[in-house]
FIPATI-587492 format. One record per atom (N, C-alpha, C): residue in one letter; x, y, z. Coordinates in steps of 0.05 Angstrom, whole numbers, padded with zeros to 5 digits, always signed. Layout:
// residues N
AXYZ
...
// end
This chain:
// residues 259
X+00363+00118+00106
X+00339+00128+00093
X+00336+00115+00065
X+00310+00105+00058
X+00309+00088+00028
X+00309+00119+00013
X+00324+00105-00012
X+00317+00123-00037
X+00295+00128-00044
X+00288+00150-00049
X+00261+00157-00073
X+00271+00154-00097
X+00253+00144-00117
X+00268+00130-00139
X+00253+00158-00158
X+00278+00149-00178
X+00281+00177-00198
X+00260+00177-00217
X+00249+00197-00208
X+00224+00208-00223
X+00198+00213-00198
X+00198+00205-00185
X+00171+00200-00167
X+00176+00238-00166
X+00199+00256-00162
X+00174+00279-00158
X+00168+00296-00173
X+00171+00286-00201
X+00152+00294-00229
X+00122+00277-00224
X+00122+00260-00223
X+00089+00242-00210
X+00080+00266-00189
X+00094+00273-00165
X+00084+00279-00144
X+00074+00309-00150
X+00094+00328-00173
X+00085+00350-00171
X+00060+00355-00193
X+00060+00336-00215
X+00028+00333-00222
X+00002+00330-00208
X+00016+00315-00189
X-00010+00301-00176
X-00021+00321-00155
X-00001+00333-00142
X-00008+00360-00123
X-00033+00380-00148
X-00020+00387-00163
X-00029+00408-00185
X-00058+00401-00192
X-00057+00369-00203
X-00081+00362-00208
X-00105+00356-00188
X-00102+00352-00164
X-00111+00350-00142
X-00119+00378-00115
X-00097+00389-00124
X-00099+00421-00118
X-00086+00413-00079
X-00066+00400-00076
X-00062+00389-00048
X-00042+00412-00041
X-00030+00412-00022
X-00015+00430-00018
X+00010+00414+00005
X+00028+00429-00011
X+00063+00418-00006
X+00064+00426+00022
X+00055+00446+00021
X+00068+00451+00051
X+00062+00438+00072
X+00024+00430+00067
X+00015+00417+00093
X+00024+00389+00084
X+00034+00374+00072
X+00048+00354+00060
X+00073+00351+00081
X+00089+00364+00076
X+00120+00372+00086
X+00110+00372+00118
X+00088+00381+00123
X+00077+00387+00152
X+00079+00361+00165
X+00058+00351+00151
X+00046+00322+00160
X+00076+00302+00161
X+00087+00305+00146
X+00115+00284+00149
X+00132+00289+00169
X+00138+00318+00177
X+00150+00324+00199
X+00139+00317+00220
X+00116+00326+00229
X+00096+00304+00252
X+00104+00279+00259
X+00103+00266+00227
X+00097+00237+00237
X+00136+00233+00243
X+00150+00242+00226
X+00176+00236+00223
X+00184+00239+00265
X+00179+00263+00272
X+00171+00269+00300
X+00168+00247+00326
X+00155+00232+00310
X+00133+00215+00324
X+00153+00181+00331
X+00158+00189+00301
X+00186+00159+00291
X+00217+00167+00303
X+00221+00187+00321
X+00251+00191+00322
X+00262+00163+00345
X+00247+00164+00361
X+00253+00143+00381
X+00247+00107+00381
X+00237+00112+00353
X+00224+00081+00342
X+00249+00071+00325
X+00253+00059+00335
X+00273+00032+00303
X+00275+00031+00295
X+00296+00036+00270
X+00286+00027+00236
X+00274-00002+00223
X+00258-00007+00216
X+00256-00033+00206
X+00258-00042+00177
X+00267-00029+00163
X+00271-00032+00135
X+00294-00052+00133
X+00312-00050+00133
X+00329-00071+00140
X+00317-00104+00145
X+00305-00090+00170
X+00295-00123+00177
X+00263-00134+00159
X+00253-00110+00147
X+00238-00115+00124
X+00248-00130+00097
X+00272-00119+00090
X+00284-00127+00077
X+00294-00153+00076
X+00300-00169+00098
X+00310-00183+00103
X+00289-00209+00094
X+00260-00201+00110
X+00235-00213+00108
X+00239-00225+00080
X+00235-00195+00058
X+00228-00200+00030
X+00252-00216+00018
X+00275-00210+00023
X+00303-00232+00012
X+00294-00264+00016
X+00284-00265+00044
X+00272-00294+00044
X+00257-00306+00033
X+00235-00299+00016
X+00213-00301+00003
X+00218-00296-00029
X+00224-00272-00030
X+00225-00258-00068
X+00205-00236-00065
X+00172-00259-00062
X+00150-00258-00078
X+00133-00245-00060
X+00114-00222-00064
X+00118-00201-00053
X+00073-00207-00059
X+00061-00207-00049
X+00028-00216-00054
X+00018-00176-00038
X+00001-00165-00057
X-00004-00139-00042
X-00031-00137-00053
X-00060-00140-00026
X-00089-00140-00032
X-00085-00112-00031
X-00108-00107-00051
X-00128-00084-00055
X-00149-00082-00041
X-00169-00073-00048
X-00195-00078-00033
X-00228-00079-00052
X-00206-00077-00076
X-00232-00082-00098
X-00260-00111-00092
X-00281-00100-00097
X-00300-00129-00085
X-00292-00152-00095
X-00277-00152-00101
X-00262-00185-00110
X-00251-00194-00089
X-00239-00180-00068
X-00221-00190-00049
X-00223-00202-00028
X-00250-00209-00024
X-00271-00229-00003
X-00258-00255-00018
X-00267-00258-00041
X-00265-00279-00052
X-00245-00284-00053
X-00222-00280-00069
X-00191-00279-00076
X-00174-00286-00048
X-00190-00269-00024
X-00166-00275+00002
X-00179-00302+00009
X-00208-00309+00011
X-00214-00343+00011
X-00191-00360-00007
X-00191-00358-00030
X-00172-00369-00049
X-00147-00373-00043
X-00130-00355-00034
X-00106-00344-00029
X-00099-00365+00000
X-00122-00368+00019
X-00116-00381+00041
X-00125-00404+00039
X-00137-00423+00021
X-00139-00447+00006
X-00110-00461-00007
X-00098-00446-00008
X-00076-00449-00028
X-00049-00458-00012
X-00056-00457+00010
X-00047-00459+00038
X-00003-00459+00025
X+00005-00438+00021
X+00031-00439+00010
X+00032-00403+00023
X+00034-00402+00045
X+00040-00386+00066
X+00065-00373+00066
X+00085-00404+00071
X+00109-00402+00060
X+00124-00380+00043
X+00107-00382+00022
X+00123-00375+00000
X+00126-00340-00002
X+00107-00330+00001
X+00106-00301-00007
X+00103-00285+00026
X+00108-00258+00017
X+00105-00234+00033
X+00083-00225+00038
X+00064-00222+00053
X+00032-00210+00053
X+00036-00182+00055
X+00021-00168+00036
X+00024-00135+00047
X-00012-00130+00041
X-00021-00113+00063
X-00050-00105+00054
X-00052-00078+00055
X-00062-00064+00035
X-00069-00041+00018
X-00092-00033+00048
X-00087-00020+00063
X-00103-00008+00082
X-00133-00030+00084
X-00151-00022+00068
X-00176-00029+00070
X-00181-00056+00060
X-00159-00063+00057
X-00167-00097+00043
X-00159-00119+00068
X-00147-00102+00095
X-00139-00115+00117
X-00163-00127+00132
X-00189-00122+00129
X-00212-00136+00145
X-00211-00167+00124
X-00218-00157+00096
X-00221-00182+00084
X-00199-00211+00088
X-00172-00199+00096
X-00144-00218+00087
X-00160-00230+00125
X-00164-00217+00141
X-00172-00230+00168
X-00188-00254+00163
X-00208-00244+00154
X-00233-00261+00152
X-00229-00289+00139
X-00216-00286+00123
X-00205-00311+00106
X-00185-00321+00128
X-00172-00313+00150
X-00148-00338+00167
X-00129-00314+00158
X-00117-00299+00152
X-00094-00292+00135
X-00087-00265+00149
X-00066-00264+00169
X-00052-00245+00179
X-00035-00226+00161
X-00032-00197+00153
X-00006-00188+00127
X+00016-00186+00152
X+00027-00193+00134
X+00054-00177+00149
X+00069-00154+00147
X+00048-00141+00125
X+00060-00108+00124
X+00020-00099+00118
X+00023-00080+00133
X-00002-00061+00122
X+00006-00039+00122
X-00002-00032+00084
X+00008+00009+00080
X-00021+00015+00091
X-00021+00039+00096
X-00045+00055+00100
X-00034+00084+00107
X-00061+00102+00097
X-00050+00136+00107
X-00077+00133+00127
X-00082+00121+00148
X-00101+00115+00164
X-00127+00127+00158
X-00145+00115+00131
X-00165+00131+00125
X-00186+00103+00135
X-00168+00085+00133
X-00188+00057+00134
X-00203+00051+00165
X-00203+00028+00169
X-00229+00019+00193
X-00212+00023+00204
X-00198+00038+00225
X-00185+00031+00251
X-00173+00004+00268
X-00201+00001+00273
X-00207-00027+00288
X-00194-00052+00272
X-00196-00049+00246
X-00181-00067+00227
X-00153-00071+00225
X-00140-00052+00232
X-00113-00041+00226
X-00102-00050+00257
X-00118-00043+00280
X-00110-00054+00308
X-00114-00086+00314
X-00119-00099+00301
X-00129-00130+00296
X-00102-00141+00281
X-00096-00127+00259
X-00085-00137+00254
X-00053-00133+00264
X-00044-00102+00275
X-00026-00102+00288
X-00020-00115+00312
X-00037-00120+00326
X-00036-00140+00352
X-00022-00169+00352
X-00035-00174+00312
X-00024-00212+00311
X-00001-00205+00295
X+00014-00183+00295
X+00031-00184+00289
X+00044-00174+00256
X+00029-00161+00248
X+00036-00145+00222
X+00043-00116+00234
X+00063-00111+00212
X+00081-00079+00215
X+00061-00059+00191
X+00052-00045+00218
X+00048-00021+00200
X+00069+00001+00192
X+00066+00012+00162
X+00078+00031+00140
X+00058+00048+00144
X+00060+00074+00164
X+00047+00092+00160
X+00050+00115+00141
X+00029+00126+00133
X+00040+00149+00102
X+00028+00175+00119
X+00048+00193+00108
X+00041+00226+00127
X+00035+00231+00095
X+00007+00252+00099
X+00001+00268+00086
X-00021+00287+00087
X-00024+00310+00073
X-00031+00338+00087
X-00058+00342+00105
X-00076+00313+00091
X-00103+00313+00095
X-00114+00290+00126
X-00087+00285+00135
X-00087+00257+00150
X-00078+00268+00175
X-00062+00293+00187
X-00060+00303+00210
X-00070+00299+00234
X-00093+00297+00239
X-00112+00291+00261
X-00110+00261+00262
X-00105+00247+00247
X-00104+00217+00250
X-00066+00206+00258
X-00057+00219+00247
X-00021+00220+00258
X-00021+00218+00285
X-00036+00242+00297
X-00031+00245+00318
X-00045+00226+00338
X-00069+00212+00331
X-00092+00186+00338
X-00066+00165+00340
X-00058+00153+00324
X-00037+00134+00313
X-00023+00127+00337
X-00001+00157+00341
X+00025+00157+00357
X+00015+00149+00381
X-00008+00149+00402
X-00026+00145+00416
X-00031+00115+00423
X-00043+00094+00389
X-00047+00074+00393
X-00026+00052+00387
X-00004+00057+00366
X+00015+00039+00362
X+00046+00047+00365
X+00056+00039+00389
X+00089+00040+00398
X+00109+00020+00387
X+00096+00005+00369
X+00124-00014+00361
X+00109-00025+00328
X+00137-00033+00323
X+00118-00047+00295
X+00123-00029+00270
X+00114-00002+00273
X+00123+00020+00253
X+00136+00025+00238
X+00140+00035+00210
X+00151+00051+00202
X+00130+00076+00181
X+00147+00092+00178
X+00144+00116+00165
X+00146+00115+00133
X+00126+00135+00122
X+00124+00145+00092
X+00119+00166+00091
X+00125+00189+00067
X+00110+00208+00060
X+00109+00211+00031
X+00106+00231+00012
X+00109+00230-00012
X+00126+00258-00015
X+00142+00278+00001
X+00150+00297-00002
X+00181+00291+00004
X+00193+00302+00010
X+00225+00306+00014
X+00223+00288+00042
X+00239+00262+00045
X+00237+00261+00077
X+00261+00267+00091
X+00252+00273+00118
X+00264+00285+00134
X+00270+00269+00160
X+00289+00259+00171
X+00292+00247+00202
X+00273+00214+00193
X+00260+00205+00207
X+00256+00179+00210
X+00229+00176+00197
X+00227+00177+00168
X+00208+00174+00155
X+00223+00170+00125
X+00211+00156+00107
X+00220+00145+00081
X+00200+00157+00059
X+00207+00154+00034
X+00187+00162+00014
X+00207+00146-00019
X+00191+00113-00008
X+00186+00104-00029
X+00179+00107-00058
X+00158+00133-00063
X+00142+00133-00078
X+00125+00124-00079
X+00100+00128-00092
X+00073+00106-00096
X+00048+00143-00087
X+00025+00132-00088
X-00002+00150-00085
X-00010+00143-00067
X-00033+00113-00075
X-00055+00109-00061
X-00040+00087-00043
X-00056+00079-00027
X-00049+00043-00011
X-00028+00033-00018
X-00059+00021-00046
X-00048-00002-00069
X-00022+00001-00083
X-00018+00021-00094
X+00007+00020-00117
X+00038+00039-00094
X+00022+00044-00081
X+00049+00053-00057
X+00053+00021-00041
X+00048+00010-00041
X+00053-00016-00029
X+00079-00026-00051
X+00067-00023-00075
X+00083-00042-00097
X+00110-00028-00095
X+00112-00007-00093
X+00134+00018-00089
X+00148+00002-00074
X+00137+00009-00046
X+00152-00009-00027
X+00158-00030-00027
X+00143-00051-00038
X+00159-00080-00038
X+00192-00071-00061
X+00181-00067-00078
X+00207-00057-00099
X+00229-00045-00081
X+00230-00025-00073
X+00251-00014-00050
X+00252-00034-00038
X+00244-00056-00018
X+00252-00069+00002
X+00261-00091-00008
X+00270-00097-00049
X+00281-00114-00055
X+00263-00144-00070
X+00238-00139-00072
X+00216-00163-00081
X+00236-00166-00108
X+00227-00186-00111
X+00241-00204-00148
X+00211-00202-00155
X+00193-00213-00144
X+00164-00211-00159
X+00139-00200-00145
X+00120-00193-00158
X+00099-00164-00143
X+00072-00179-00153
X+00053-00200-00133
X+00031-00199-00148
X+00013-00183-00136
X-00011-00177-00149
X-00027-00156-00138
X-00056-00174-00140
X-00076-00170-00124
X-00101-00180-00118
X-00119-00162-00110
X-00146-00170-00115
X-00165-00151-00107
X-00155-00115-00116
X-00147-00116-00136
X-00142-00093-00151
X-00143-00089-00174
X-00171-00084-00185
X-00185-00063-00205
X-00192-00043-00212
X-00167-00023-00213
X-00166+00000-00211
X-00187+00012-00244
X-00201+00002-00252
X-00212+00010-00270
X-00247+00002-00257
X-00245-00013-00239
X-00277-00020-00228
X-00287-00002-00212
X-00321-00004-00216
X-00323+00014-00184
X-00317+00016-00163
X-00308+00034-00147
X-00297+00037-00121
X-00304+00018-00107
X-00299-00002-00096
X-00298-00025-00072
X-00314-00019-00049
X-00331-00031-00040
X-00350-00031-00021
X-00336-00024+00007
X-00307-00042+00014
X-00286-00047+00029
X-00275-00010+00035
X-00271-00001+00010
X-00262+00022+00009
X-00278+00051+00023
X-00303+00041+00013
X-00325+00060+00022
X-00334+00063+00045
X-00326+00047+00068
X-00333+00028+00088
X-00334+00057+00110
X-00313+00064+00110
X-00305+00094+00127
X-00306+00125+00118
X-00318+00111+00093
X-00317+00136+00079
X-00348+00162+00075
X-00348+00174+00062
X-00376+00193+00067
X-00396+00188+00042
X-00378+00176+00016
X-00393+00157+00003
X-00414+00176-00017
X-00404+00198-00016
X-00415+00230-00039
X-00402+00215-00058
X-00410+00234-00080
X-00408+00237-00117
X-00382+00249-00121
X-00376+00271-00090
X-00354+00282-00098
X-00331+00270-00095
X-00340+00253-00062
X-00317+00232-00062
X-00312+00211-00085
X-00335+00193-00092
X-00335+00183-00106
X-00316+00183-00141
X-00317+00205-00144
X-00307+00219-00165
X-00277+00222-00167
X-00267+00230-00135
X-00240+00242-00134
X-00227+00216-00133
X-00240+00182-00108
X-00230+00164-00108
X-00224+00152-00137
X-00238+00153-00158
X-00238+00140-00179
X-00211+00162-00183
X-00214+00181-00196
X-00183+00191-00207
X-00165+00182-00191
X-00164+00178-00169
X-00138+00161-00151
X-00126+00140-00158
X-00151+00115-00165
X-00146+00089-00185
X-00130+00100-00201
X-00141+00125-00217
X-00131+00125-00246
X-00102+00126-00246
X-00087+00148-00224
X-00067+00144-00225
X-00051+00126-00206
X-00069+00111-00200
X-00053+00082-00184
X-00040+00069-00209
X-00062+00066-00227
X-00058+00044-00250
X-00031+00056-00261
X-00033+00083-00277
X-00006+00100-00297
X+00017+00085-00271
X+00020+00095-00253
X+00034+00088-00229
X+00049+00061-00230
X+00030+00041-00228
X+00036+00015-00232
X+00057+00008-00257
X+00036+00018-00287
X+00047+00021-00301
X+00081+00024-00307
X+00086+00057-00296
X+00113+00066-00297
X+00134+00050-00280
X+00124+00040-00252
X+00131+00020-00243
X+00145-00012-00246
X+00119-00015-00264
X+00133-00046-00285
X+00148-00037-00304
X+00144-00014-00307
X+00160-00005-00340
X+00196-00006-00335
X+00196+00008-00311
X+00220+00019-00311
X+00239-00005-00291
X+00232-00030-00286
X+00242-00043-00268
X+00234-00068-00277
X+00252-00071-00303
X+00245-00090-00316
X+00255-00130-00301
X+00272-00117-00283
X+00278-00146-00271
X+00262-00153-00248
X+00240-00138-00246
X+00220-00143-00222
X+00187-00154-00243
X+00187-00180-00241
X+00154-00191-00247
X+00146-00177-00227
X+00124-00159-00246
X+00102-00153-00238
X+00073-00157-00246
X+00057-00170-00233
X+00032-00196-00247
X+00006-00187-00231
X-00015-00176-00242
X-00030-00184-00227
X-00062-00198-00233
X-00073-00209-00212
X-00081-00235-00219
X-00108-00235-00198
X-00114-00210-00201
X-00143-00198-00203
X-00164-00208-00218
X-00188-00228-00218
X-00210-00241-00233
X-00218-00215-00257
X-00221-00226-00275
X-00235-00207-00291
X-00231-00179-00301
X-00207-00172-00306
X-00199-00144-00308
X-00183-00142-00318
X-00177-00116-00336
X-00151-00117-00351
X-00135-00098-00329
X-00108-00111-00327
X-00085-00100-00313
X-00070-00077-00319
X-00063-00062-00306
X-00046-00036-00320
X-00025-00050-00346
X-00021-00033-00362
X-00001-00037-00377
X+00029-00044-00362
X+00029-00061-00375
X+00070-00064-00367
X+00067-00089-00348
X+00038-00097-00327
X+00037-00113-00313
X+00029-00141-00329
X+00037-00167-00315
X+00036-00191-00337
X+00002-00197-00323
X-00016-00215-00336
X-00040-00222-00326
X-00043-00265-00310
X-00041-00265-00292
X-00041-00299-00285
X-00059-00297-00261
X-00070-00322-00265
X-00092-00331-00237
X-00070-00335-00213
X-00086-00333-00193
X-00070-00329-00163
X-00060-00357-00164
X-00069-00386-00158
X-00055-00403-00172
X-00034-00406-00181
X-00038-00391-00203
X-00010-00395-00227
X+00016-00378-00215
X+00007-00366-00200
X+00030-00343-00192
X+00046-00351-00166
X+00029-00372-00150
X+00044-00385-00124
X+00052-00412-00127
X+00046-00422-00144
X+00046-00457-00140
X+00067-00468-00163
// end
């Protein structure tokens, strides 16, 4: 079982409080999925293994930059070199551009159909249990038998992990870090911009949602932040057009960061 790294459940028990989520159906949802994972494989190891070969760890967002950026990214044709991970909803765009991930996080809020496209050619989904995602756990266990692994953000239990991280995006970075990355760039992530078109895509697209997604960024970014801060032998860069980057993260064009 990976470590949860020290501190994530001071993050987690703010974020319950401030969000008003509740632990228990949290603890619920991980046991489910943990459930679901007893007869599945571990693949962290052999994740691990992936990232040892590489370092360099590339993880899309889905900010409207990321049409563009994943064109860029697959121009650059150096495949080779890095790890693909896609932040749930940024998995249609990395398609469209030629570009298969090889890891997609998601708590399955995204396109479905997106997430089965890309598991088919061969990317491992990181599924995340959490209190609000139940009815889709159980969708999941249904459509994907291999490939898997497990997340939650509470205590884990049996065949599920808890990296740390919130949303997609900055639970991705979590995970590359646990699975050993030397370097973390981030794309199509502007956690200070408006919510992403990509993002909204499945979503109901209210004021209320709207509202709650933006505080999510907010603490993607702090996240990121504490992230770079505290793991100082991990570059962390990201190289997002036009945006200032969380604190602690360095700023370079996608370019500069692969070539």
């Amino acid at each position: 079982m990976a470590e949860t790294p020290k501190g994530w459940y001071e993050w987690y028990s703010k974020i319950v409080k401030d969000f008003g989520y509740s632990v228990e159906r949290d603890s619920e949802a991980a046991s489910l999925l943990a459930s679901y994972m007893s007869s599945k494989p571990c693949l962290i190891q052999t994740l691990k293994k992936l990232i040892s070969t590489h370092r360099t760890v590339i993880i899309a967002g889905a900010a409207d930059t990321i049409d563009e950026e994943a064109r860029q990214l697959a121009e650059l044709s150096n495949r080779d070199k890095y790890v693909l991970f896609s932040a749930d909803s940024a998995t249609g765009a990395l398609l469209e551009a030629g570009l298969v991930p090889d890891v997609v996080v998601t708590d399955l809020d995204g396109d479905i159909e997106e997430l089965k496209e890309a598991w088919k050619r061969g990317a491992v989904l990181i599924i995340h249990a959490h209190g609000d995602n139940i009815p889709k756990i159980h969708e999941a266990a249904k459509l994907f038998d291999e490939r898997i692994e497990a997340t939650c953000q509470t205590e884990p239990r049996g065949h599920i992990h808890n990296f740390g991280g919130f949303t997609d995006g900055d639970r991705a970075a979590f995970i590359a870090t646990g699975l050993g990355a030397s370097k973390i760039i981030t794309i199509g992530m502007c956690l200070t911009c408006r919510v992403g078109k990509r993002s909204q895509k499945t979503k109901p697209k209210t004021q209320e949602w709207l509202k709650a997604k933006q505080k999510k960024l907010n603490y993607a970014q702090k996240l990121l932040t504490w992230l770079a801060t505290t793991n100082p032998n991990i570059e962390v860069i990201d190289a997002t057009p036009n945006n200032e980057p969380p604190i602690g993260l360095n700023k370079k064009t996608l370019k500069e960061t692969i070539t």
